[in-house]
TORKOL-4160 file (C-alpha; in steps of 0.2 Angstrom, whole numbers, padded with zeros to 4 digits, m for minus):
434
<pt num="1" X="0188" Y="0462" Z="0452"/>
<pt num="2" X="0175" Y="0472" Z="0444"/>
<pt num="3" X="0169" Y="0456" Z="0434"/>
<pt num="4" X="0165" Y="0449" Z="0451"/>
<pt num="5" X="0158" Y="0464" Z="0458"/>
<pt num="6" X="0146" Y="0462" Z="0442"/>
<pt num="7" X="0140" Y="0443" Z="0446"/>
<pt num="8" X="0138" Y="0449" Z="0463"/>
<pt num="9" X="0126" Y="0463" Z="0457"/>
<pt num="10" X="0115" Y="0448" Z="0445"/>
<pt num="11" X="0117" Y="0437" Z="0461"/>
<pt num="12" X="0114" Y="0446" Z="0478"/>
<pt num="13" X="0100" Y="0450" Z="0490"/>
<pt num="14" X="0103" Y="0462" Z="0505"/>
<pt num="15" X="0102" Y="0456" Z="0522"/>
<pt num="16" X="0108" Y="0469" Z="0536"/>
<pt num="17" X="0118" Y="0465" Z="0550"/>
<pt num="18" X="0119" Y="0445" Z="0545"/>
<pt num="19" X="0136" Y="0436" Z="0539"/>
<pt num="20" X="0133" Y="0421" Z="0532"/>
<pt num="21" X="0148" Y="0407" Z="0530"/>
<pt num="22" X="0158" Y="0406" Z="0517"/>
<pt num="23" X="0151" Y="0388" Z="0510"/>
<pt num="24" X="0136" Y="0395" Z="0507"/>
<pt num="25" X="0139" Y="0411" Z="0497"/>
<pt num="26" X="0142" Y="0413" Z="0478"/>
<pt num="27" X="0160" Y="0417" Z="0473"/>
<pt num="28" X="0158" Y="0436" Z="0477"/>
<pt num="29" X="0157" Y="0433" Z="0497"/>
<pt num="30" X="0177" Y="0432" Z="0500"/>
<pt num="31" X="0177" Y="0449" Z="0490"/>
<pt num="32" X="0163" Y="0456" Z="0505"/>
<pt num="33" X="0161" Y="0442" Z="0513"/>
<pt num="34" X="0158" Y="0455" Z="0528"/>
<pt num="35" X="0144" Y="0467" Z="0516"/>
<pt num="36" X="0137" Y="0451" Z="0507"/>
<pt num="37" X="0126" Y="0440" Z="0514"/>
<pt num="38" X="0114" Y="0424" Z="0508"/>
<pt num="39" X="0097" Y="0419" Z="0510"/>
<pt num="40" X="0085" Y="0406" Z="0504"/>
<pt num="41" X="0072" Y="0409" Z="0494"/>
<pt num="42" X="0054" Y="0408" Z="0498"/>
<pt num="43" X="0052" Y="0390" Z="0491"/>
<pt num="44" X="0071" Y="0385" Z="0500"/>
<pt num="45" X="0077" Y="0379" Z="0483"/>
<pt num="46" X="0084" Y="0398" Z="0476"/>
<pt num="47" X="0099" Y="0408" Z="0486"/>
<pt num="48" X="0105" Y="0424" Z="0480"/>
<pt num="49" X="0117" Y="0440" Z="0489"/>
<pt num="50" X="0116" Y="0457" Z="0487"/>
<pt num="51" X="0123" Y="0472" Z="0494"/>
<pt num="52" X="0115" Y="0478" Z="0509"/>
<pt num="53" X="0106" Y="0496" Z="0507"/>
<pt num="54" X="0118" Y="0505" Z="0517"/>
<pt num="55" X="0134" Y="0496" Z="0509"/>
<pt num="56" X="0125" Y="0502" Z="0491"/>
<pt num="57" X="0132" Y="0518" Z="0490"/>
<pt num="58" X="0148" Y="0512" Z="0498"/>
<pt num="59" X="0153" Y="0499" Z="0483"/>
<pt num="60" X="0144" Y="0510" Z="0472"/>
<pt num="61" X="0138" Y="0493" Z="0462"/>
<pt num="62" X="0134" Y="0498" Z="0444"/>
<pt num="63" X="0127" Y="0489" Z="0429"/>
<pt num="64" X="0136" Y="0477" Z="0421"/>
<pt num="65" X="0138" Y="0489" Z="0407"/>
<pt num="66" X="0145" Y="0503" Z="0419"/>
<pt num="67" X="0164" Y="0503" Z="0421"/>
<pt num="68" X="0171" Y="0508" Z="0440"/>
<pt num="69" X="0179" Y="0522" Z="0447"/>
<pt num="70" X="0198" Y="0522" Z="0454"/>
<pt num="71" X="0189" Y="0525" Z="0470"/>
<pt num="72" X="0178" Y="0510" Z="0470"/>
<pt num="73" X="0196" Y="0501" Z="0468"/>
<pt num="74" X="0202" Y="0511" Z="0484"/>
<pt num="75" X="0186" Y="0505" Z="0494"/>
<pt num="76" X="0187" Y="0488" Z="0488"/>
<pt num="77" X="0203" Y="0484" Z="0492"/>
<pt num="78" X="0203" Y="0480" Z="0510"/>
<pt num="79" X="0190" Y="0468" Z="0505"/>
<pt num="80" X="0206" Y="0461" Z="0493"/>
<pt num="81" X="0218" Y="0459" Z="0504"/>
<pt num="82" X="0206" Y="0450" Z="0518"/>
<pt num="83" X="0205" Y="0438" Z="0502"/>
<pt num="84" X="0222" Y="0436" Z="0500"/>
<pt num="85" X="0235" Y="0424" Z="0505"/>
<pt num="86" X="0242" Y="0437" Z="0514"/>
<pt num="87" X="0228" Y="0435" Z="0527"/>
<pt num="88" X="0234" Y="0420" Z="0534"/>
<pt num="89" X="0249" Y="0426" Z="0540"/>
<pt num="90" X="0246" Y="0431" Z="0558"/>
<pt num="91" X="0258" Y="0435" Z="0572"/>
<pt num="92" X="0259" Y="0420" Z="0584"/>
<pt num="93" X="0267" Y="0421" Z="0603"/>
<pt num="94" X="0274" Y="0405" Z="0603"/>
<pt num="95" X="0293" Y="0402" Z="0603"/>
<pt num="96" X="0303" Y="0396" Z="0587"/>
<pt num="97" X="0309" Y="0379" Z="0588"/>
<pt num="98" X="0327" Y="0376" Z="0594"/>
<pt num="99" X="0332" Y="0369" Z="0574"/>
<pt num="100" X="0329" Y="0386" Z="0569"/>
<pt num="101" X="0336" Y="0396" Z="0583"/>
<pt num="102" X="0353" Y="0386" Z="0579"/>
<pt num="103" X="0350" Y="0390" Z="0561"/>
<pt num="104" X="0350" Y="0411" Z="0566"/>
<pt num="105" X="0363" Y="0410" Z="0577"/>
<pt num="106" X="0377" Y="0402" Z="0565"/>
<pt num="107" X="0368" Y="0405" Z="0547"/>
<pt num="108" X="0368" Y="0423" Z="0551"/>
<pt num="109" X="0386" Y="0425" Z="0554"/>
<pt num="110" X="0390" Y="0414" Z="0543"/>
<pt num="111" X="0381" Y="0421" Z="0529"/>
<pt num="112" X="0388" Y="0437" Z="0532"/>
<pt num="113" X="0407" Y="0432" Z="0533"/>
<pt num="114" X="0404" Y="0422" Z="0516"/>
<pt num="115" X="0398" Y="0437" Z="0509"/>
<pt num="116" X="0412" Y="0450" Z="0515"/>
<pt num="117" X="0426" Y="0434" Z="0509"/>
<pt num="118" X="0416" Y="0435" Z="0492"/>
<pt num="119" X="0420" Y="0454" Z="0490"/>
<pt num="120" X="0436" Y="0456" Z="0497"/>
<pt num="121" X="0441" Y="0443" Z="0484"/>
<pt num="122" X="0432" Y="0451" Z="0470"/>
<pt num="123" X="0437" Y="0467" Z="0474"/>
<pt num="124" X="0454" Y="0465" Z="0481"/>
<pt num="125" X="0465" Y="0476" Z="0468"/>
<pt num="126" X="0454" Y="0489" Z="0473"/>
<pt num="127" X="0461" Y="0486" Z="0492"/>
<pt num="128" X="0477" Y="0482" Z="0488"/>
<pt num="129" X="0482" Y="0496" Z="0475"/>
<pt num="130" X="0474" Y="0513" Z="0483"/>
<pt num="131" X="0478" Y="0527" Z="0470"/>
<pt num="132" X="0461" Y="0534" Z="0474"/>
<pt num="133" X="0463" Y="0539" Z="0491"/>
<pt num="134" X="0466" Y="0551" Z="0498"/>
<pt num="135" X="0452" Y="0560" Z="0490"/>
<pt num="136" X="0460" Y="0571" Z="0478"/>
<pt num="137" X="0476" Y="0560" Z="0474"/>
<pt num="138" X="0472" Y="0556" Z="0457"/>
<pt num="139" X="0468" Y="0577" Z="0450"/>
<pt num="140" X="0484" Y="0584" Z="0459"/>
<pt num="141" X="0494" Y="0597" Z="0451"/>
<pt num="142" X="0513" Y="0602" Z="0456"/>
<pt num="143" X="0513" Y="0620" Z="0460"/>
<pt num="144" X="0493" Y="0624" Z="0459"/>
<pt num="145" X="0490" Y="0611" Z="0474"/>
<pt num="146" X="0505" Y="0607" Z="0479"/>
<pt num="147" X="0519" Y="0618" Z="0484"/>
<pt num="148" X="0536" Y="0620" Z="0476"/>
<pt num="149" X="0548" Y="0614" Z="0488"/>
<pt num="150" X="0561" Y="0629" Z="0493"/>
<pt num="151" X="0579" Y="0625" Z="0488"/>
<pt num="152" X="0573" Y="0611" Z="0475"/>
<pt num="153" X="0569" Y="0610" Z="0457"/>
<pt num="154" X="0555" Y="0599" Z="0456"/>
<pt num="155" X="0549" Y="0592" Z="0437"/>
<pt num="156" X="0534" Y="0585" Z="0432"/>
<pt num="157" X="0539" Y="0572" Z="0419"/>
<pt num="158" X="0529" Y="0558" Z="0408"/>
<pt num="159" X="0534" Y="0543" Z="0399"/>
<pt num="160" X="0527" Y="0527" Z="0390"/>
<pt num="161" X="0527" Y="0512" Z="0397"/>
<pt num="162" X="0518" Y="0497" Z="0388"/>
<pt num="163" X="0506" Y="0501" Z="0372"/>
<pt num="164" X="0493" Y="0514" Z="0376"/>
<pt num="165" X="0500" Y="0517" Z="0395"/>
<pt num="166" X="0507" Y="0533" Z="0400"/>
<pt num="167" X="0516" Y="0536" Z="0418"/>
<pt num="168" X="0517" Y="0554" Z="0425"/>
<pt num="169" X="0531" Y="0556" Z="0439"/>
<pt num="170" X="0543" Y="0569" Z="0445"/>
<pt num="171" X="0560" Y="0572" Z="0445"/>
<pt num="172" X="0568" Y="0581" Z="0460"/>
<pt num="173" X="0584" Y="0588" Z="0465"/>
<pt num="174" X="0594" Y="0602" Z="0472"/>
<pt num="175" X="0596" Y="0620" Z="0463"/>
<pt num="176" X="0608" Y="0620" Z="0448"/>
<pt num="177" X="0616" Y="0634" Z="0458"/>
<pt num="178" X="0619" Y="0624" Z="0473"/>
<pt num="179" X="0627" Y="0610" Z="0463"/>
<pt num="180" X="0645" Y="0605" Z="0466"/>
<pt num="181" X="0655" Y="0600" Z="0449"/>
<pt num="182" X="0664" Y="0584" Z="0446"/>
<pt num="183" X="0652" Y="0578" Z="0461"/>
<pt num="184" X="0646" Y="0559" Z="0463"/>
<pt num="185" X="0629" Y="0561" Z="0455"/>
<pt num="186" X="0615" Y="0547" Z="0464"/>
<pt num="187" X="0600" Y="0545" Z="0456"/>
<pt num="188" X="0586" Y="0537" Z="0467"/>
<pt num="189" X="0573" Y="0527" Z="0459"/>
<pt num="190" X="0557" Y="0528" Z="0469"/>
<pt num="191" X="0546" Y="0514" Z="0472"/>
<pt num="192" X="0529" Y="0521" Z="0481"/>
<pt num="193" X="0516" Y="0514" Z="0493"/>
<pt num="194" X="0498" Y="0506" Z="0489"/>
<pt num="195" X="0490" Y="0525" Z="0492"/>
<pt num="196" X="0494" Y="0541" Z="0488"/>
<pt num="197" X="0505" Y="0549" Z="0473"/>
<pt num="198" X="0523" Y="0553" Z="0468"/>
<pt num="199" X="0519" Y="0572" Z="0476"/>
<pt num="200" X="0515" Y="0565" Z="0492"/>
<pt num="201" X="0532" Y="0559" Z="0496"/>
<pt num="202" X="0539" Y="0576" Z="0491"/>
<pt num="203" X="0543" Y="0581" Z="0509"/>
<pt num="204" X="0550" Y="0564" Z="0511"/>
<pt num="205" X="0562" Y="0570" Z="0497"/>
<pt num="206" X="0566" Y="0585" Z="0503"/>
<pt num="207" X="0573" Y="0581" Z="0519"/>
<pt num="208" X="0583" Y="0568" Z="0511"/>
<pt num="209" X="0590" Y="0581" Z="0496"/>
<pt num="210" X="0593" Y="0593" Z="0511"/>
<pt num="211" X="0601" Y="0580" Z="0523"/>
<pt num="212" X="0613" Y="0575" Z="0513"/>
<pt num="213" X="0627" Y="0590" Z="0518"/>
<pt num="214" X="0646" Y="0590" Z="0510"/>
<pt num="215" X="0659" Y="0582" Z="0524"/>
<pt num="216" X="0664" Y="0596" Z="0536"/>
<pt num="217" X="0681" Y="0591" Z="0533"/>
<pt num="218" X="0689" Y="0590" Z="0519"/>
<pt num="219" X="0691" Y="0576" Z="0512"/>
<pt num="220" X="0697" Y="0570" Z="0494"/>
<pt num="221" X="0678" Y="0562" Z="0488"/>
<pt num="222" X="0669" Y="0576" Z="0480"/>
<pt num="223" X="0650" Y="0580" Z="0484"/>
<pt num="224" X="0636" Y="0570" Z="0485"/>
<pt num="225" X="0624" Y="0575" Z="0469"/>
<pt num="226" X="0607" Y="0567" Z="0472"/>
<pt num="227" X="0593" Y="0567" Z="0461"/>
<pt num="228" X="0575" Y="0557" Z="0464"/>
<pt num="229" X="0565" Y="0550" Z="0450"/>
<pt num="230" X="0548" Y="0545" Z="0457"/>
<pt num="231" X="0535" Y="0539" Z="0445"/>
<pt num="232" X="0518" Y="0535" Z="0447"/>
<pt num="233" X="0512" Y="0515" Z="0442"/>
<pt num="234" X="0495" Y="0512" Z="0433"/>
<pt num="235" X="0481" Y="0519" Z="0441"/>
<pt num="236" X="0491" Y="0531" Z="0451"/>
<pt num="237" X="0493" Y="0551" Z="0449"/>
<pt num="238" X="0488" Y="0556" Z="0433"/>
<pt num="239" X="0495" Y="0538" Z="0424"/>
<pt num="240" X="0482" Y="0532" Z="0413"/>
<pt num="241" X="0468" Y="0524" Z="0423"/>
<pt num="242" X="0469" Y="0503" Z="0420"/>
<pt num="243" X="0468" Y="0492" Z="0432"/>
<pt num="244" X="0484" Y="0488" Z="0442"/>
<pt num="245" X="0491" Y="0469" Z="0442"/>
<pt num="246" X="0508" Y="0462" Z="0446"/>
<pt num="247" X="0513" Y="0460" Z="0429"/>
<pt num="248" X="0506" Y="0479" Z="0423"/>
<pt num="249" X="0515" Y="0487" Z="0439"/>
<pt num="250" X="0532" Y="0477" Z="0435"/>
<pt num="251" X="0531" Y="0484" Z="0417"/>
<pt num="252" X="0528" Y="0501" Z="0424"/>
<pt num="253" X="0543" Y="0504" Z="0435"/>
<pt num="254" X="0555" Y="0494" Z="0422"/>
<pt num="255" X="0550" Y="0509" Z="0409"/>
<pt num="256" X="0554" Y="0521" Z="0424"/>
<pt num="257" X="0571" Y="0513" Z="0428"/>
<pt num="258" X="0577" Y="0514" Z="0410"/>
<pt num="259" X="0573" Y="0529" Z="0409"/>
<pt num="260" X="0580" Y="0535" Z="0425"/>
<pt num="261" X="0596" Y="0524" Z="0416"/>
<pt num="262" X="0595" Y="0535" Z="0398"/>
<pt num="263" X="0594" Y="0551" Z="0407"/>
<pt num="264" X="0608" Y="0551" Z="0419"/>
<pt num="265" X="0620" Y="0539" Z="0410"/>
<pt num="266" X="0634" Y="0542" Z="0420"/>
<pt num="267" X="0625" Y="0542" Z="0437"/>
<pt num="268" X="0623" Y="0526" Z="0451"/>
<pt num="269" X="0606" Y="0522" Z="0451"/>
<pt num="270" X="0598" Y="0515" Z="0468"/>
<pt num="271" X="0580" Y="0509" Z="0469"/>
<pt num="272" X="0571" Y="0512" Z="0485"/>
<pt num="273" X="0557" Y="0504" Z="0488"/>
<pt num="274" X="0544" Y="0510" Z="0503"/>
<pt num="275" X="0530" Y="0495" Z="0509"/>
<pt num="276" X="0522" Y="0489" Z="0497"/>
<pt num="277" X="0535" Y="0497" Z="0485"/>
<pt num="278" X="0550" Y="0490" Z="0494"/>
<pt num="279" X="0542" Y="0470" Z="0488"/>
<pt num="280" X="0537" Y="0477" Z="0471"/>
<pt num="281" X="0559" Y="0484" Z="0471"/>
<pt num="282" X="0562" Y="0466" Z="0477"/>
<pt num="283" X="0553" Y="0458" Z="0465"/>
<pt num="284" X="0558" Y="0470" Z="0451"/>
<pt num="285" X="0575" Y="0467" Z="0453"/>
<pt num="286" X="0571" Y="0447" Z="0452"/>
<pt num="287" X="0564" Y="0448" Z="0435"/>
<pt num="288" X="0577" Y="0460" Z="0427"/>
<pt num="289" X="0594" Y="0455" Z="0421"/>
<pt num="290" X="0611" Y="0462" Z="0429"/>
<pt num="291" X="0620" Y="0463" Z="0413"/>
<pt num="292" X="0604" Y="0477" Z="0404"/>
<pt num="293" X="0607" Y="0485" Z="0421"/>
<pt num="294" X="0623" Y="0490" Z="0425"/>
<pt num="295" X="0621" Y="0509" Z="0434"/>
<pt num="296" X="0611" Y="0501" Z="0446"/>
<pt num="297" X="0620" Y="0495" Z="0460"/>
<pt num="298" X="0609" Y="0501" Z="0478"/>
<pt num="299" X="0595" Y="0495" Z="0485"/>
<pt num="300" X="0584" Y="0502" Z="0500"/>
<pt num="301" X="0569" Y="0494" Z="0507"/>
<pt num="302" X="0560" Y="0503" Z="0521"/>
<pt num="303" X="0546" Y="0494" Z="0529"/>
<pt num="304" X="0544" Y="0481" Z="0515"/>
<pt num="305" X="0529" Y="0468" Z="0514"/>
<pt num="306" X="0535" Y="0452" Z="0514"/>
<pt num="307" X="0521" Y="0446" Z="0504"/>
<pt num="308" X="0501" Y="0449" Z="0501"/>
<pt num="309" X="0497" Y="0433" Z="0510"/>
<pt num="310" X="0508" Y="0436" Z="0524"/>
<pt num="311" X="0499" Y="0453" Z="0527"/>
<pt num="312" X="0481" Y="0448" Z="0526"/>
<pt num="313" X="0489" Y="0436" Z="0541"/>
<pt num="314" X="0496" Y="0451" Z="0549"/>
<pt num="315" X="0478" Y="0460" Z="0549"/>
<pt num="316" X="0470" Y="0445" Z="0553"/>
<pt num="317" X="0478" Y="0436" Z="0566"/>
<pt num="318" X="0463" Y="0427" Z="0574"/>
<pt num="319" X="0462" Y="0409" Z="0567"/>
<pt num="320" X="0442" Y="0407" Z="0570"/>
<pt num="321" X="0443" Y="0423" Z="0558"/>
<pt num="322" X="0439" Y="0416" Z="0538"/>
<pt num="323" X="0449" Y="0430" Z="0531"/>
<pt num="324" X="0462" Y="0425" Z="0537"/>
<pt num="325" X="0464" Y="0407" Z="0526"/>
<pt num="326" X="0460" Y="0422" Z="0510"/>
<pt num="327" X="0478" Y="0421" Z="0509"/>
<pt num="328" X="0479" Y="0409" Z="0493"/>
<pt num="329" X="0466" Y="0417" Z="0484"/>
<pt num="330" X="0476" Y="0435" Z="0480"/>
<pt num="331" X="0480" Y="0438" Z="0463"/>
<pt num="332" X="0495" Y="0447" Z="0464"/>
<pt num="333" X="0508" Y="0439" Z="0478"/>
<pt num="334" X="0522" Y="0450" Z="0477"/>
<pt num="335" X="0530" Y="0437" Z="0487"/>
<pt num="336" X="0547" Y="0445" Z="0491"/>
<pt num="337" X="0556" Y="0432" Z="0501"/>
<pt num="338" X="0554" Y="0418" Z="0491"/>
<pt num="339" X="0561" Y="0430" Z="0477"/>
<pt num="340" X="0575" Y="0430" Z="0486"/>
<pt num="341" X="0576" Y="0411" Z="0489"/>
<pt num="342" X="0575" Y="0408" Z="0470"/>
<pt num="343" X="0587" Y="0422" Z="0463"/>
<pt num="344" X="0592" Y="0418" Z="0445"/>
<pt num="345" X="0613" Y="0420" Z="0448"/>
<pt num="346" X="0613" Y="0432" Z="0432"/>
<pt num="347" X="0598" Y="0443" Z="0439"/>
<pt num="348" X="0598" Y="0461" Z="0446"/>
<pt num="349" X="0593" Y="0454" Z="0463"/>
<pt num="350" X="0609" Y="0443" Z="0464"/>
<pt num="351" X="0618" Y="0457" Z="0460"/>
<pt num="352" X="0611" Y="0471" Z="0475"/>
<pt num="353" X="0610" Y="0457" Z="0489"/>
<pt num="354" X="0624" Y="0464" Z="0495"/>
<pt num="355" X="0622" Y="0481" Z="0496"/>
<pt num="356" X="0604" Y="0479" Z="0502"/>
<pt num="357" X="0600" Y="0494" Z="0515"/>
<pt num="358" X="0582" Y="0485" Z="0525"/>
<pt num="359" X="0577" Y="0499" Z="0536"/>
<pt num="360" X="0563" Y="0496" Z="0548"/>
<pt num="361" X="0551" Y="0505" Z="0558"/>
<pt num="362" X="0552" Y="0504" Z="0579"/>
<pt num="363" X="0534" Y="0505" Z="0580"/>
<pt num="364" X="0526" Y="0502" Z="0564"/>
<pt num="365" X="0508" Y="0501" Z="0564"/>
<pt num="366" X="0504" Y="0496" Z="0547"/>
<pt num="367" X="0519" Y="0484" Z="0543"/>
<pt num="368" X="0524" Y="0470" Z="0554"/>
<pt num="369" X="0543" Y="0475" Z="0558"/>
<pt num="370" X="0544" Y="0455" Z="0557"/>
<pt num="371" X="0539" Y="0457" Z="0539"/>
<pt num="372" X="0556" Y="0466" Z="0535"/>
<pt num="373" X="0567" Y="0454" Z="0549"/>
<pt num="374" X="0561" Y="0440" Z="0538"/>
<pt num="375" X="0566" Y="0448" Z="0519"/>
<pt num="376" X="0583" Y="0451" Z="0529"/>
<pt num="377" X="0585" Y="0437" Z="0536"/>
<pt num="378" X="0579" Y="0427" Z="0518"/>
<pt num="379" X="0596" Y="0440" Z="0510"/>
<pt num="380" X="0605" Y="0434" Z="0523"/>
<pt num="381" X="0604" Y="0417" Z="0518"/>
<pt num="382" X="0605" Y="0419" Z="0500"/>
<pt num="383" X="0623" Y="0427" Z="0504"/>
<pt num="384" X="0627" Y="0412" Z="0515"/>
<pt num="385" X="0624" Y="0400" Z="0502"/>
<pt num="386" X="0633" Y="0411" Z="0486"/>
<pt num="387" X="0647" Y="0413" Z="0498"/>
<pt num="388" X="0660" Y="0403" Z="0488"/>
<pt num="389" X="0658" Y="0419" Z="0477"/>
<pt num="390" X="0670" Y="0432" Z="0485"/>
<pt num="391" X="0661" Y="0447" Z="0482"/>
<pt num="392" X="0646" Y="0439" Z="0491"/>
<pt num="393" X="0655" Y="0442" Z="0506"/>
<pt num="394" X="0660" Y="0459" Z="0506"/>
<pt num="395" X="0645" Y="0473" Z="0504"/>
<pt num="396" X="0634" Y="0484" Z="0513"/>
<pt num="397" X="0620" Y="0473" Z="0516"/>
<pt num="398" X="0613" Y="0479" Z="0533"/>
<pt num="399" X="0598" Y="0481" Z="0543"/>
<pt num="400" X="0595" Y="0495" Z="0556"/>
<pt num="401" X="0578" Y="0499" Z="0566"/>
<pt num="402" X="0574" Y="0517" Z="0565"/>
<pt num="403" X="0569" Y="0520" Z="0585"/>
<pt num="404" X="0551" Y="0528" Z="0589"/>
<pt num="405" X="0546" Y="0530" Z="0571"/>
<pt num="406" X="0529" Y="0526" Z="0562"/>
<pt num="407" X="0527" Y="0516" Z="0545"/>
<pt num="408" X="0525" Y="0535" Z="0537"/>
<pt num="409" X="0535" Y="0545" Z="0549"/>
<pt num="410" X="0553" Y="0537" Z="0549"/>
<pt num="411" X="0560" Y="0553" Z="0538"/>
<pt num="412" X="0556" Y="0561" Z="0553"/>
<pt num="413" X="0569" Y="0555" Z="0562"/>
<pt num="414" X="0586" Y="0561" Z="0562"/>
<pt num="415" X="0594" Y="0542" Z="0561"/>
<pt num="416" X="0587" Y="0540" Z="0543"/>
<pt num="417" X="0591" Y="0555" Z="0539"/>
<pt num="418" X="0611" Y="0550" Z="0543"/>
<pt num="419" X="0608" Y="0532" Z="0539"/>
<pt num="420" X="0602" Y="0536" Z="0521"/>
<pt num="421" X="0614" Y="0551" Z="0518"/>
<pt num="422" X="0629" Y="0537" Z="0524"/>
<pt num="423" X="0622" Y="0524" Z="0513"/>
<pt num="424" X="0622" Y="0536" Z="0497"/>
<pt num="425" X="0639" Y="0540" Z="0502"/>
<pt num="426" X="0645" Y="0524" Z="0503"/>
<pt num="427" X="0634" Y="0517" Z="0488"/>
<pt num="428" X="0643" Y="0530" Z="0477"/>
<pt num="429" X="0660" Y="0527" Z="0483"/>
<pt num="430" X="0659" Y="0509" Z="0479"/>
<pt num="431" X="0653" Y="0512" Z="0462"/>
<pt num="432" X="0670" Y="0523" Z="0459"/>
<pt num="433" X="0684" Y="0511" Z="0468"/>
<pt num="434" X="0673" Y="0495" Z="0455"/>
């Protein structure tokens, strides 16, 4: 610019008030084509521009040995951008074609869907497995945030699962001075949720431990001792912070059944899984073998997926919807039912299909009640077809709809509280008479 500026200095002649075309001025004019005007000479053969007298002081033109100021940048620059390509583009009243209209109207949309499928594929473990939220969930502590539960004795404990993973949990149950001798002890294994931590649910155990009351008559069974082991998967709590997967979370909850197995040896062990955890307890019990198992014999699912893909249908029902047909593309299926179609005859699952408790919400507004008919319906027909096996027949597999409860509310409700103290009861007894 100032090189110009320069050549327009050596070059120019003032002529007030006159603009001459642009053809005819030296390469200065598009610069101040609006200060800068020519004339020919007094022979018609010579043309030269300079600055007009009153514009001078404005460009404040120097030598060609004189370097300008920032301000003389400031003033020129309008004089720039009159230049530039930018110039050309003026606002125009006419109306866009019809191509381009079409284009706005379905590119836009369609743009936009693409992008959201893009990211909820990318980032789908961080949707499916929320230990973040609430805010908070992840910096919990028993007893500072969190208050002891009255009438219970509530552990924090920690365990290793695969190499350089470490799960935290808790272990909950009834007083030591409330405890009945020689009475059936029942430990629950439990599976959680997508969201939230082991201490979440510590209400949900509480009514459960205190639910479960000794028969008013008397009866010949002893007491009902009930202990719950609820450990936080990957990611969860204060376990160690990798990224969840299928394969990571089934690793998880197999160290926290043995252990559940090593610490009360002499115990039934039940595993109850709730949503998302009742597929993962589905699923768990798929891949592990009967016979490295043999305490566990109860299994609780209470509002259970019935698979990833069948519940990014359920939240997309619309077909013209594209995240709906995301289905195929999740990482982790955790696809319960057809688990249950192909259970392995020696596996833990074979073995707890008959003493499968499915409880399910009334009104559900997370979980498609259908979700859990269909699992049922799925152990149902796995006992069907394994019924030349007599003790396929005979167990306490059963489903039973919890009336006027919500996805997180059915603990609420006094039927869960009877139908999960009768299911203890009878779980316990079965383990005794075998």
């Amino acid at each position: 610019m100032e090189r110009i500026l320069r050549s327009c200095t050596r070059q120019c002649s003032p002529v007030p008030g006159v603009r001459a075309a642009p053809s005819t001025c030296p390469p200065c004019l598009p610069l101040a084509s609006r200060h800068y005007v020519c004339r020919s000479g007094s022979n018609n053969q010579s043309r030269r521009c300079t600055p007009a007298p009153h514009r001078r002081a404005l460009y404040n033109i120097r030598s060609p040995d004189t370097a300008l100021n920032k301000s003389d940048y400031g003033l020129m620059l309008p004089s720039l951008l009159t230049a530039s390509p930018i110039s050309f583009l003026h606002p125009t009243s006419e109306a866009p074609s019809v191509s381009l209209a079409i284009a706005a109207f379905f590119g836009l949309p369609a743009a936009l869907w693409a992008y959201k499928c893009l990211m909820m594929v990318v980032f789908q473990r961080k949707i499916i497995y929320m230990g973040y939220a609430p805010p908070g969930a992840r910096t919990e502590s028993l007893g500072a945030d969190v208050p002891m539960p009255k009438g219970l004795t509530c552990e924090e404990l920690h365990l290793e699962s695969e190499k350089g993973i470490t799960l935290y949990g808790i272990d909950v149950r009834k007083d030591v001075k409330q405890t009945t001798p020689y009475a059936r002890k029942v430990v629950v294994v439990y599976l959680q949720g997508n969201a939230g931590n082991s201490l979440a649910r510590l209400p949900v155990f509480e009514t459960l431990l205190h639910g479960i009351r000794p028969p008013s008559k008397p009866s010949t069974q002893p007491a009902l001792d009930v202990s719950i082991v609820a450990v936080a998967p990957r990611s969860y709590w204060k376990s160690s912070s990798r990224t969840p997967t299928q394969r990571g979370i089934l690793a998880d909850y197999t160290a926290a059944l043995s252990y559940a197995t090593r610490r009360y040896p002499d115990s039934t062990v039940v595993l109850y899984g709730h949503s998302l955890g009742g597929a993962v307890a589905v699923c768990l019990a798929a891949s592990l073998s009967a016979d490295d198992y043999p305490s566990v014999k109860g299994l609780i699912l209470e509002n259970p997926f019935s698979s990833i893909g069948g519940m990014v249908q359920a939240l997309y029902p619309q077909r013209w919807l594209p995240y709906r047909y995301l289905a195929p593309l999740a990482f982790d299926k955790w696809d319960a039912v057809t688990a249950v179609r192909e259970t392995r005859p020696q596996s833990l699952l074979a073995r707890l299909s008959k003493d499968t408790l499915v409880l399910l919400s009334e009104k559900d507004e997370v979980v498609p009640t259908s979700m859990g008919m269909e699992l049922y319906a799925a152990l149902q027909e796995k006992l069907a077809a394994d019924a030349g096996d007599a003790s396929a027949t005979n167990g306490l597999c059963r489903q039973v709809v919890i009336r006027g409860a919500l996805h997180e509310r059915a603990w609420l409700e006094r039927q869960w509280v009877s139908e999960m103290g009768a299911y203890m009861d009878s779980i316990s007894k079965c383990d005794k008479v075998s």
